[in-house]
C-alpha positions, 0 to 999 in steps of 0.5 A: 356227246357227239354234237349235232350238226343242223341244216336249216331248211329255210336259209341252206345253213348248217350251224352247231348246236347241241339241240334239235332246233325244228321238227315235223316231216320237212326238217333235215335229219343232222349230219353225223360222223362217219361212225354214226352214219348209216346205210349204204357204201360207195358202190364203185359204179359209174354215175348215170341217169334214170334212163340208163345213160351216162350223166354230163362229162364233169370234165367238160363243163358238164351241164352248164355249158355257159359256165365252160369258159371260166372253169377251164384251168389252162386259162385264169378264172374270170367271171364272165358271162350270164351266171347266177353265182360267180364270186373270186372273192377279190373285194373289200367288205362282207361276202353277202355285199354280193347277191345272191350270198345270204348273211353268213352263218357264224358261231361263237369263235367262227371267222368268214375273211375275203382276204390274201391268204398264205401261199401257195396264192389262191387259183386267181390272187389276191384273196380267197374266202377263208374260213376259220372255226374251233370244234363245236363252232362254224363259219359259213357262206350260203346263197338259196336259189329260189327259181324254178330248177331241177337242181343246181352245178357248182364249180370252186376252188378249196384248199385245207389249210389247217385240220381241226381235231374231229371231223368237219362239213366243209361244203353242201349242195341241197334241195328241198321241196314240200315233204322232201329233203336232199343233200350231198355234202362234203366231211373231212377227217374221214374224207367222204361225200356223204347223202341225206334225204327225207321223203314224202312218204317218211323214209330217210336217208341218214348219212349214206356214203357216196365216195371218199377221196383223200385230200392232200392238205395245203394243195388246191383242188377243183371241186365240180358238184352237180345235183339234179332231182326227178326225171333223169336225175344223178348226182356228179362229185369230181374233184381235181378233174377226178370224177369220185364216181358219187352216184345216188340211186335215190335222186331220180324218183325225187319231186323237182325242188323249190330251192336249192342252194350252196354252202361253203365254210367249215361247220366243226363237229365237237373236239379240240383245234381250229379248222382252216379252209380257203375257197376261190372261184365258184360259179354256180347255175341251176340245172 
């Protein structure tokens, strides 16, 4: 039986579990594999906004022009300046000791360390936040912006460390509003970015590919993910300063969300191993 893995809607966790845990018309339908997944293909074109033009260079800053100091990579990363999540991760204690992280979400087995871990050494040493989980278990962070935003841009380091035996969710990026439900989301073995969405008007979007983009195991990459909804909205995945060309042709007609948030950790589908992902320098603001 494949297992289903749940967002939940009120805190931007996603945790394993067996069973549907929420219904009604606000909860977000399970990620799947990619052999369960449906709709749509990567469709090669070029990200662009409703009005025909072309989204913000990820490679230069993109939409957060405060946050270009500290994500160009000739520099090493400092949290500087005015950011409403900027984390390297390099102190003792628990993830959420620093706002806005929430309380992690951890399965039976799942670990989530501030730790030194193996070489090669983190983007910005000593530590990164590793997380550790079997099939069928999690170990993830999260933070919920609740302010007014038309989406949120994030920048992070992340590096595979150890697959596990079946497919996994190691980052997320979404938005909910009254009646809607959207999010872009990474998955490992395939490598794919994925979107999922339900509507005010009941439709969904069950698991539509984005972009696929192998990635080399035990090497760090720099991710940059940028969600906006409504007017002029895209979608904006790179990876490494390759931009994956993941452009959703639904997020424009979508209302302005009332949160928006980020995860980060491993959530394991069923199968045997233990997955092993390292994350440093994330620095997320609303767009």
């Amino acid at each position: 039986m494949k297992l289903r893995l749940i967002i939940v809607l009120a805190t931007g966790v996603a945790f394993a579990s067996a069973c549907t845990v929420f219904g009604g018309s606000d909860s977000a339908p399970p990620p799947q594999s990619s052999s369960d997944a449906s709709g749509g293909s990567p469709d090669g074109t070029t990200a662009s906004t409703s009005d025909g033009s072309a989204p913000p260079d990820i490679d230069a800053g993109g939409p957060v022009d405060a946050g270009a100091d500290v994500l160009d990579a000739a520099v090493p990363f400092a949290c500087v300046g005015i950011h409403w999540l900027c984390d390297t991760f390099d102190r003792s204690g628990a993830i959420n000791d620093l706002a806005p992280w929430g309380t992690p979400g951890l399965g039976t087995l799942g670990t989530l360390a501030m730790t030194p871990p193996p070489m090669p050494a983190p983007p910005s040493p000593p530590n990164a936040l590793v997380s550790t989980a079997p099939g069928n278990d999690m170990a993830v962070g999260y933070a919920v912006y609740t302010a007014a935003a038309a989406g949120l841009r994030c920048d992070f380091s992340m590096r595979i460390r150890q697959r596990g035996a079946e497919q996994a969710l190691l980052f997320v990026v979404s938005s909910q509003s009254p009646g809607t439900y959207y999010r872009v989301q990474f998955s490992a073995s395939p490598d794919e970015m994925d979107e999922y969405g339900t509507f005010p008007d009941g439709g969904q979007i069950a698991g539509r590919p984005l972009a696929s983009h192998v990635l080399k195991d035990n090497t760090w990459l720099r991710f940059t993910v940028a969600v906006k909804l409504g007017s002029g909205g895209y979608t904006n995945i790179g990876a490494d300063n390759i931009d994956l060309n993941a452009s959703s042709t639904v997020v424009s007609g979508l209302p302005q969300p009332t949160s928006t948030s980020i995860q980060l950790g491993v959530a394991a589908y069923n199968g045997g191993g233990t997955w092993i992902v390292d994350y440093d320098d994330v620095v997320c603001d609303p767009l």
